[in-house]
N, C-alpha and C positions, 0 to 999 in steps of 0.2 A: 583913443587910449587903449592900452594892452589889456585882454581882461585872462584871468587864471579860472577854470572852470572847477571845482567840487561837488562831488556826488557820495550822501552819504547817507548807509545806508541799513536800518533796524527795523525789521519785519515785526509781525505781531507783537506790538505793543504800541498802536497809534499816540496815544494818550504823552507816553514818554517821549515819543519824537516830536509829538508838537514842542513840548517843551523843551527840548533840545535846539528845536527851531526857533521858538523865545530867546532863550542863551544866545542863539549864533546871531540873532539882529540884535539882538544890543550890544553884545560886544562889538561889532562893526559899524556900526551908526556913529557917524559924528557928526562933530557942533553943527556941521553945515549945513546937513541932510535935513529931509522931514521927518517929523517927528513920528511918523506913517510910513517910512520910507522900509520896504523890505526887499534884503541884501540875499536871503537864504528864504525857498519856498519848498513847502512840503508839494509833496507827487502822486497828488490823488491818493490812494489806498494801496500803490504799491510797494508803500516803508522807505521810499527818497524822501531824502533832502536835496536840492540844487542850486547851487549856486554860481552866476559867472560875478566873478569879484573882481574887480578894477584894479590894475597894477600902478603904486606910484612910479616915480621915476626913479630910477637908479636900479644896479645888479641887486640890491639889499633887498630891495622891494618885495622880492617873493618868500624871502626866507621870513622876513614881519610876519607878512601874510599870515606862514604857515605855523610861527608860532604863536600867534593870535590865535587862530581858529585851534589851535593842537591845546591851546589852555583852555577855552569852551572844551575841547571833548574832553581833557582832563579832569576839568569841573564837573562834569556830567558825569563823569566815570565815577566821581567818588560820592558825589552825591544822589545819585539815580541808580548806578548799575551794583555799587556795593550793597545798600542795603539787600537789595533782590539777591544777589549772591551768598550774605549770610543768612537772610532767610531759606533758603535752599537748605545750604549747607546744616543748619542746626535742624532741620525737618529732616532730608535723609538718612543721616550720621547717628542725631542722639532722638529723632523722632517728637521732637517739641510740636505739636501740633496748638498749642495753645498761642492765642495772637499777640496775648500781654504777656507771655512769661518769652515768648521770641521776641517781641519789641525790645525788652530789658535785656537781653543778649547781645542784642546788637548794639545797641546801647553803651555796651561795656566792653565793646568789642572796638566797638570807633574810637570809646576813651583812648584805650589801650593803645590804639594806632597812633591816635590824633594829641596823646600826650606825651610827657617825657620817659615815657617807660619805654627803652629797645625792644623787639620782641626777634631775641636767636641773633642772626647772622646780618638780617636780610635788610640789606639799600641803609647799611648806618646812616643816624641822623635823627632827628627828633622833630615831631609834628605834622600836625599839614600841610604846611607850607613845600616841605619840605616832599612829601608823597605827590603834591602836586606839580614841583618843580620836574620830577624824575619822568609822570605823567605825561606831563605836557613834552618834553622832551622828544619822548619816543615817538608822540603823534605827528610834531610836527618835521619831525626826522622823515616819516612816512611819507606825509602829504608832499613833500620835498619834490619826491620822486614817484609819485601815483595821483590819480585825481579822482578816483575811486577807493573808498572806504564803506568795508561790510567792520559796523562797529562792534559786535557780538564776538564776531570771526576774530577780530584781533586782539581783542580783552581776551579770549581764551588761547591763542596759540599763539600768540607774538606778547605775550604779558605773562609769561608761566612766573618770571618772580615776582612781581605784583599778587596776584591771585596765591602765591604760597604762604605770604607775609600777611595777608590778609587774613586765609584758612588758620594757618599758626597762631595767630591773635584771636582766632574765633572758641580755639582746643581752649586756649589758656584761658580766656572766662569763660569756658563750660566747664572747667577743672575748678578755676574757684570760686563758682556756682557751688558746685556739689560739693567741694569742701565748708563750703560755710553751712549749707541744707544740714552736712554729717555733725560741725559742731551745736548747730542747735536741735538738732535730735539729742545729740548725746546731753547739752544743756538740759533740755526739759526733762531727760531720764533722769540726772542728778536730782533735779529739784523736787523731781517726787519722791524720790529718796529720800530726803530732807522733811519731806513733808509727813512720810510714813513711818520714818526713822522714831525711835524711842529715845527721847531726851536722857542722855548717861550723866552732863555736868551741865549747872543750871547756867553757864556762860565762858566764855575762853575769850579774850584780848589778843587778836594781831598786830602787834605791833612791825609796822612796816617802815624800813628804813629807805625805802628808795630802792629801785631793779628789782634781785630778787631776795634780799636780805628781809626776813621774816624772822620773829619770834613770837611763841606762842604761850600764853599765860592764862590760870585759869580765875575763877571769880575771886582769889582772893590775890590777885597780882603775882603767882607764883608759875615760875616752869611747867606746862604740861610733860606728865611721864612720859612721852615718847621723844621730849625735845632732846636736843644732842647734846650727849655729857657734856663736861668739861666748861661750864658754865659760860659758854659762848653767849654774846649780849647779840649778834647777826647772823644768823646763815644763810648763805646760798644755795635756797629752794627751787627748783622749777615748778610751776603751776601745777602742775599732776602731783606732785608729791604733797603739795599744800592743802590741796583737795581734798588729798587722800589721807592726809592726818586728822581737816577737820572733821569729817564722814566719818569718820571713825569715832573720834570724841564726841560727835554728834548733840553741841551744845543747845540750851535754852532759846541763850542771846547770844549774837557775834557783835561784837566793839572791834570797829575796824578803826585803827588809828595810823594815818599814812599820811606823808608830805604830797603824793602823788593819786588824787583821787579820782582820775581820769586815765591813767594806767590801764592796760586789759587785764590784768590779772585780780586789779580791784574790781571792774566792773565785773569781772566773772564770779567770783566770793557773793557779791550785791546779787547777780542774777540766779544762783543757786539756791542761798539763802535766805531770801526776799524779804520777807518780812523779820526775818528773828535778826539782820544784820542791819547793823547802826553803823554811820560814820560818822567820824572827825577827823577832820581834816589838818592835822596835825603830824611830829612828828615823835615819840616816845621814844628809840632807839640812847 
């Protein structure tokens, strides 16, 4: 029988290429074989793998082959060599040396990849299916035509959009990392505010109509002085402006009365105000 030879090849990091060498006999073992049977052997401590892999019949035969084994290094690639790449990456760049705040990075980094969220330009499509299909592609395009693979070597110079789409998805949860770090700094400043703040009216009623239609009334069901003339029953507030009427009024009690109590802008009123705000769950408007 015709055999196809493979050498393939990851230096310091024996640990990982055993396990690459796991992937490559299962994925190759079938029904027939032993259940012992090994297709792919590591090479002493020189970072091989080798394999002579048996050719079915037919011209097909070797393109199978190679896109078998090109979906094992796919598979590896995303599961083995990405995390170690965004670990790098958020240690050099933003200096995360902490092991649990870089786990959760990466974390929301593979979300990011592995869901339905695009990240820019790069290999349109959605999931991992989908990053493994493009993956796999490229290696077994390779092995096509070489029998020789330094897998390090081709993840960094023959994968530059892979490895960008990756980096790109890594910026973007360190960006909304530190956006949410910046809202709950500034969350807990308000709240102390609130906390330190001198009670001006012993309560104010928000009534929330849904999005951002608010009105603001105080203990006896009446217009607070700053709400907008013209006896408007809703206005279209954004959240800072809301904030920043109640801080001002800096009530007793808050009655928050909204059809939407799970809303951010409710939850943000409740986490300010903490104790002195009440809801029902209702709609006043």
């Amino acid at each position: 029988m015709k055999r196809m030879e493979f050498l393939v090849e990851r230096r310091h990091d024996p640990g990982s290429l055993e396990r690459l060498a796991a992937m490559l006999n299962r994925a190759v073992m079938g029904p027939e074989q032993a259940v012992d049977a090994m297709q792919w052997e590591l090479s002493g401590d020189d970072g091989f793998i080798r394999c002579h892999f048996p050719l079915g019949p037919g011209p097909a035969a070797k393109k199978r082959s190679c896109e078998q084994v090109g979906r094992v290094l796919a598979d590896f690639t995303l599961t083995e060599h990405e995390p170690q790449l965004l670990r790098r990456f958020f240690t050099t760049k933003f200096g995360i040396e902490d092991a649990v705040e870089s786990d959760a990075l990466i974390a929301e980094t593979v979300a990011l990849l592995d869901g339905v969220q695009q990240i820019g330009d790069h290999w349109p499509g959605k999931g991992r299916e989908r990053r493994l299909r493009k993956l796999t592609a490229r290696f077994a395009a390779y092995l096509e035509e070489h029998d020789r693979l330094h897998l390090d070597g081709f993840i960094r110079f023959r994968l530059g959009e892979y490895r960008a789409e990756v980096l790109e998805a890594a910026e973007t949860a360190m960006e909304e990392r530190l956006a949410e770090r910046q809202y709950e700094d500034f969350m807990a400043l308000l709240k102390s505010m609130v906390e330190w703040q001198e009670t001006r009216i012993p309560a104010v009623h928000v009534l929330h109509g849904g999005g951002h239609a608010f009105r603001l009334l105080d203990e006896d069901m009446r217009p607070l002085e700053q709400d907008r003339p013209g006896g408007q029953d809703a206005a279209e507030e954004e959240e800072s402006v809301l904030v920043s009427r109640l801080l001002a009024a800096s009530p007793g009690q808050l009655y928050i009365h909204t059809p939407e109590p799970e809303s951010q802008v409710i939850r943000t009123l409740i986490c300010i105000f903490g104790d002195r705000a009440e809801l029902y769950p209702h709609n006043l408007l």
